[in-house]
N, C-alpha and C positions, 0 to 999 in steps of 0.2 A: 620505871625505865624511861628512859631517853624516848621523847615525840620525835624528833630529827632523824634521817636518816643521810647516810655517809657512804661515799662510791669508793676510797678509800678506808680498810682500816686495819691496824696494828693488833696482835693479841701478845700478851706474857703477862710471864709471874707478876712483875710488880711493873706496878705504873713509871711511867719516865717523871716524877714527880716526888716529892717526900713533904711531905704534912710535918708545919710547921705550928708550935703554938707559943705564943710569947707570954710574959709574966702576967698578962691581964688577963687571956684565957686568949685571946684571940685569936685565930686559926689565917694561914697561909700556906702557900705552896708554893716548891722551889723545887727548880729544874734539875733532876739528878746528873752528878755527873754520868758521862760514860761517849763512848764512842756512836752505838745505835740511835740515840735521842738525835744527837747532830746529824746523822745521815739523814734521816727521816723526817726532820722538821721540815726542810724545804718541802720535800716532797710530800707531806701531809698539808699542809700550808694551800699549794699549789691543788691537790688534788681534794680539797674539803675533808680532812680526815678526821678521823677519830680513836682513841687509843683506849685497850680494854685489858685490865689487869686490876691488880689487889694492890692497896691503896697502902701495905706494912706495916699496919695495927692490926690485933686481930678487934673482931664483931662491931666492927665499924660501917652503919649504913649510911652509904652517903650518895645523895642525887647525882645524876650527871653536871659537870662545870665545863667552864671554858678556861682554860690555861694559856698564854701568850698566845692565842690563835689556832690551838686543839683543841678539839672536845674530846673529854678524859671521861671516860666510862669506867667508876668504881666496882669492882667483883668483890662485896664482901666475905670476909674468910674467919669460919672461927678459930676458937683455941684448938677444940680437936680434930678440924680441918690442918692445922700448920701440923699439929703435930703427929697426925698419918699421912696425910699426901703429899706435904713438904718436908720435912725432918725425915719424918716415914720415908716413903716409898722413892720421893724424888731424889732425896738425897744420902738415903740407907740402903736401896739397893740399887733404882737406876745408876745412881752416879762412880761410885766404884766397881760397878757393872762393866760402864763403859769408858770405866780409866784401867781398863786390862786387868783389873780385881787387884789392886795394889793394896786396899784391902778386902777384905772380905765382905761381900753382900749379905743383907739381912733378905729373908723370903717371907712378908707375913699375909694372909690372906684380908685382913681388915686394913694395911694398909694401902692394900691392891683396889677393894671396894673406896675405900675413900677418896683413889686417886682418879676411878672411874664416875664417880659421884661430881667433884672438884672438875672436874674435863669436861662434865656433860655443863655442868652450869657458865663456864665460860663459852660454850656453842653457844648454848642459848641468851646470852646476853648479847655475843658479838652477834648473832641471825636475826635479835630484833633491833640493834642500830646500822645492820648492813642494807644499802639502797638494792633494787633490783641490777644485777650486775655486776658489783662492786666485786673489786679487788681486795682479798682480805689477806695478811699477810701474817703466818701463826710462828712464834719464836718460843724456841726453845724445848730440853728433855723433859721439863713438868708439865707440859701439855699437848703430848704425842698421840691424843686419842682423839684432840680437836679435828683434824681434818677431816676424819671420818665422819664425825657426829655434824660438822658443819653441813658438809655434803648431804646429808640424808636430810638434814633439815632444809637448807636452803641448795639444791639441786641448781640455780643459776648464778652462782658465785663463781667466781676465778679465786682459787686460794695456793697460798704457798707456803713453804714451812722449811726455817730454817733450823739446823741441830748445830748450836752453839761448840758443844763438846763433843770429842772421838765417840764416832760408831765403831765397837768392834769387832774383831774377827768372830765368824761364827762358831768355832769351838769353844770360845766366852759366851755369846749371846744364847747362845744354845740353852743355859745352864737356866734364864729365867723362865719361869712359870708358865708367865702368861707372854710369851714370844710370840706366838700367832697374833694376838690382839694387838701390839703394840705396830708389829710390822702393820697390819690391818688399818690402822689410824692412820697411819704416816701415808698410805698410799693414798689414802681419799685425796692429799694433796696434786694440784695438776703438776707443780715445783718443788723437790725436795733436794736442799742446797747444805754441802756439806763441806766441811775447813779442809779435808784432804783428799784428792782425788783415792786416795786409800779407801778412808772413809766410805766415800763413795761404793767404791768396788764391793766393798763389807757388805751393805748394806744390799746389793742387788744379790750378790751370793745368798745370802740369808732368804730373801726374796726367794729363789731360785728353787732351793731347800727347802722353802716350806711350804710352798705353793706351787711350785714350776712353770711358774707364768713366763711367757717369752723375753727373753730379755735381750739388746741390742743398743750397744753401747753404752749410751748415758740412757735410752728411753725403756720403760717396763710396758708389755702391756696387761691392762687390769678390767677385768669382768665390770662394767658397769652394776650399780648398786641393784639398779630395776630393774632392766630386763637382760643381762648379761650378754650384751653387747661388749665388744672392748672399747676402753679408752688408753691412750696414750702418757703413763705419768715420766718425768723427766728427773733422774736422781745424778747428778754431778756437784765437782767442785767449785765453791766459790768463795775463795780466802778471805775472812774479812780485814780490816785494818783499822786504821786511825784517822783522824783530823789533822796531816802530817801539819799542814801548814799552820794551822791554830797553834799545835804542839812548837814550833821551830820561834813563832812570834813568841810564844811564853816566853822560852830559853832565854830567847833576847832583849827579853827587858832589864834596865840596868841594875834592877834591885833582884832580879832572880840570880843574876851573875854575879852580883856582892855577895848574894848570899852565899852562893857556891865559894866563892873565895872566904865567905866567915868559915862554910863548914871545913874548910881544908885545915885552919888556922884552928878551928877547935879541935880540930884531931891531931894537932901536932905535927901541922906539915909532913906527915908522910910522904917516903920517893911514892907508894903506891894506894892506892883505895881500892876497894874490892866492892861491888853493893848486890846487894841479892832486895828483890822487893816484893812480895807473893805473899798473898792471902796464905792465911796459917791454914795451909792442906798437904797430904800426906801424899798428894800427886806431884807436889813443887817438887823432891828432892833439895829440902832442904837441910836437913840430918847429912846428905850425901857431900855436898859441899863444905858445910861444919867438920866432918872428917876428914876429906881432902885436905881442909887448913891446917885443920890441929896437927896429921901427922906432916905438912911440909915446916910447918913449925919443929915438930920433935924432931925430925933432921937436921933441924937447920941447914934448911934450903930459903926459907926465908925468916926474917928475923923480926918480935913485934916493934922494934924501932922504928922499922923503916915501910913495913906492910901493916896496914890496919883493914877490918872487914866490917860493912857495916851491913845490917841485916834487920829490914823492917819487913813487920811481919803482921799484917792488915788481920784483926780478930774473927773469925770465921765460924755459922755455926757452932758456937758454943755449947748447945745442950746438947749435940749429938756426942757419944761416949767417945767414937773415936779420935775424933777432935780437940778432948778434955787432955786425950792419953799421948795426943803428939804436942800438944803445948809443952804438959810436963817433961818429956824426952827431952825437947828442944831446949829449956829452959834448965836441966840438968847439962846437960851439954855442951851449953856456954855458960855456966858456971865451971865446970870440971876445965874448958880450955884456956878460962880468962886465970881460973884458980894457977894451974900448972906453968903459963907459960907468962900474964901480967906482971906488969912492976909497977913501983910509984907514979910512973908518970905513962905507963903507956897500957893500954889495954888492946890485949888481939881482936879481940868480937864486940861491936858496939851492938847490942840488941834492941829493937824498938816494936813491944808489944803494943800499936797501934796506927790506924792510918791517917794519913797527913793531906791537906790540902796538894790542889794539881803545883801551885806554885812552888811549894816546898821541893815536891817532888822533881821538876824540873830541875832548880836546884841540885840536888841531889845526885843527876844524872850527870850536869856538867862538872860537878866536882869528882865524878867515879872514873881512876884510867881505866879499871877492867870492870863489865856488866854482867855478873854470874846467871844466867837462866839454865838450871839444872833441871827441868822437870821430867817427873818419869812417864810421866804422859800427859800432854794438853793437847786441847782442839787446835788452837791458835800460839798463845801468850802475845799480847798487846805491851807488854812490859819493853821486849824484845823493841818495838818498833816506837815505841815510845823515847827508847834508850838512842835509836841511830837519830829521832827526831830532831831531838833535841840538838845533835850533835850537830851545828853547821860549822867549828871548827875542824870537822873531817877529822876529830883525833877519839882517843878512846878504841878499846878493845871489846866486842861482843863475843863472850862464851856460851854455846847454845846448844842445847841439849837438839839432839837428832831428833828426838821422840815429843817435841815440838813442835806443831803444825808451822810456825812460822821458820826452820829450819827448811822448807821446802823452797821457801824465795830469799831466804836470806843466806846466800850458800856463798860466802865472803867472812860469815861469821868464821867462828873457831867453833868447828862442830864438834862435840862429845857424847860417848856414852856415860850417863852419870853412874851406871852400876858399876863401871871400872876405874874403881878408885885411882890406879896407878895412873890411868889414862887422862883422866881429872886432875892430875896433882903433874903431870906432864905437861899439861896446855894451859894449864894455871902460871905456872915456870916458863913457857912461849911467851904468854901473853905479857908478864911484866917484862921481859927481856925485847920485844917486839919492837925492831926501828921504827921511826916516824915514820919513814914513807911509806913501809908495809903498810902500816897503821890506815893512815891515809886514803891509798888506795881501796882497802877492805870498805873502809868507812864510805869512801866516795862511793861506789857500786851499791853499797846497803839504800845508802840515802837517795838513790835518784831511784831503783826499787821502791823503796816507802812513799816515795813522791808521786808517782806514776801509778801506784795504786793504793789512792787513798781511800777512805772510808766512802765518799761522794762516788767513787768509781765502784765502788762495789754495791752499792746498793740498786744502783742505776743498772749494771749487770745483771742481780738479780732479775730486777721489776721488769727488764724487755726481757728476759726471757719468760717470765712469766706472763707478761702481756699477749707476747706472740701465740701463746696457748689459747684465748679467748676467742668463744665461739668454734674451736676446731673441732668440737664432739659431732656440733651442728654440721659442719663442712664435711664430713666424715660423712653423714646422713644425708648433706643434701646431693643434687646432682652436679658433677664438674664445672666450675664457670672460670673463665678468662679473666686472669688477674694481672694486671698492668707491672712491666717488669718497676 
């Protein structure tokens, strides 16, 4: 393990990193994309930090390194670690758990051991590279047992833990097993930061129910570990977002903008483009939208001449069962609509079972007039704000499912329920009929939103809320002193 120790540090699933090996054998690492790595570089940078997670090989032991100025703390993971605590338990029963059981949760008890196993050894590696004091900051549903297990280990840490994806209401939460224990982890946290003030609410009601610890507002109070004292843990919302501005420079490089105009030109100048972009999961609703189209096609409400839909769909989890079973749906589906409704030269559904560089995608974005996010439940969706990023023409149409945490700021969209198909094929038909200056308007108020709270403003949100926690157990205990306004 790591000799250094860090006043800052990061824990999750996988490292901001991906192991890279070239033809000769030689090994490298390269900065994953994503929104979180960007937020947290400065501030990892600035505060000495260090980042602890599984490096997405399995039984890969590797030292601690330095990466562009982090120090990367590898948590090795085997074959039958990914495949109980992560295939298993994180993402077969937490995670359609907490996507409102859209489908069905698996309950196995050795996946449960294994995710308790997997949790503890992430403590223990973040508690021997965290400095006395240090702010640790725990991400994500695969390691909701961290905060607890940290705390008992290291009792002078400041820790915080964010939940990526929907907490749900407690007549869902209810249903798992081990619901005490996981509530029970999340609490060790002094910070427990959630995409929707709903969320939020979820999550203290649950609190409430199974412990009935005091609750008041955003703050819980929780029996100290050791001598059951209370402390003070803080559970609210805090949306995350994007790199708007990194995202808007993309758009406007001259060759992401050709690009967009080649993709118009290969799809045959359509009056319309339609883009749906989501990880192949059964939460996007993306079957719901496919429907939508195909029946405003069989009416002819619109025609494949003039409306094309383009739908990439990022590979997902693959050896999980349920995953195998909506490929094939989707992929029957747009066969059946391209079958029915295609001609020589025009196809309704362009499908793209794979995902594309950031540039592409920007692309993409600027060549799409309407942005389909139909999902049946997400924490966020970054696609959404990715989609108005791009857009500093102020043109373009965003359709956005309600039941998308990013529908909560982005209330200019075209909001939908995607389970009302009529409702969906109604606003699908606004949207391409949609005046410019409508257009515009929606677009302007999206985008000074996505501006105004970019990915850098939320993390810095976060961390002073978390910060201002530090030492207040002691403050609690010590005797009142005068603090300068």
């Amino acid at each position: 393990m790591d000799d250094e120790l860090y006043s800052f540090v990061v824990v999750s699933n996988r490292l901001p990193v991906d192991r890279v090996v070239d033809e000769s054998g030689a090994t490298t690492w390269r900065q994953s994309p994503g929104g979180l790595v960007t937020a947290l570089e400065p501030v990892m940078r600035a505060a000495d930090g260090a980042w602890v997670g599984w490096a997405g090989q399995p039984d890969l032991e590797l030292a601690p390194f330095d990466n562009d100025g982090i120090r990367i703390v590898p948590v090795p993971l085997s074959v039958t670690d990914i495949e109980l605590y992560y295939e298993g338990f994180s993402n077969d029963t937490i995670w359609p758990l907490y996507h409102d059981v859209i489908a069905q949760p698996s309950y196995h008890r050795e996946w449960w051991d294994r995710y308790v196993h997997v949790n503890r050894r992430f403590a223990e590696a973040t508690a021997a590279v965290s400095a006395e004091g240090a702010t640790v900051w725990v991400q994500d549903y695969q390691l909701q047992l961290v905060p607890r297990m940290l705390r008992e280990l290291r009792p002078d840490l400041t820790i915080g833990f964010f939940n990526h994806i929907p907490f749900p209401a407690y007549g869902i939460y209810s249903q798992l097993p081990w619901r005490r224990q996981i509530i029970e982890g999340l609490l060790g946290a002094d910070v427990i930061g959630f995409q929707r003030v709903a969320d939020a609410g979820n999550f203290t009601r649950a609190v409430r129910r199974l412990f009935a610890y005091k609750t008041s507002s955003t703050s819980i109070e929780v029996p100290k570990i050791d001598d059951g004292e209370k402390r003070q843990v803080i559970a609210k919302a805090f949306p995350i977002s994007i790199d708007a501005t990194a995202f808007e420079e993309l758009a406007q490089r001259p060759e992401v903008q050709e690009r967009a105009a080649q993709i118009r030109r290969d799809l045959g100048n359509p009056t319309t483009i339609m883009l749906g972009v989501d990880r192949l999961d059964y939460t996007k609703g993306i079957r719901h939208r496919m429907k939508a189209f195909g029946e405003l096609l069989s009416e002819q409400r619109m025609s494949v001449e003039e409306v094309a839909l383009v739908q990439v769909a990022s590979p997902s989890r693959e050896r999980v069962e349920a995953y195998m079973q909506l490929r094939d749906e989707i992929e029957l589906m747009v066969g059946r609509i391209n079958g029915d409704f295609g001609t020589i030269s025009h196809q309704p559904i362009h499908y793209l079972y794979h995902g594309y560089p950031r540039e592409e995608m920007a692309a993409l974005y600027l060549a799409a007039d309407i942005m389909l996010v139909t999902a049946l439940r997400d924490g966020m969706n970054l696609v959404a704000k990715e989609y108005v990023a791009a857009r500093k023409d102020e043109d373009g149409v965003l359709v956005l499912s309600e039941f998308a945490g990013a529908a909560d700021e982005l209330k200019s969209a075209l909001l939908v329920n995607p389970h009302d198909i009529e409702g969906l094929k109604d606003t699908i038909m606004r949207a391409a009929a949609m005046p410019r200056a409508d257009r515009r308007k929606r677009m302007r108020a999206m985008r000074r939103r996505v501006n105004e709270n970019d990915v850098a403003n939320w993390s810095a949100k976060f961390l002073r809320v978390l910060e201002a926690t530090k030492g207040r157990d002691a403050a609690d205990a010590a005797p009142a002193q005068v603090v300068a306004p």
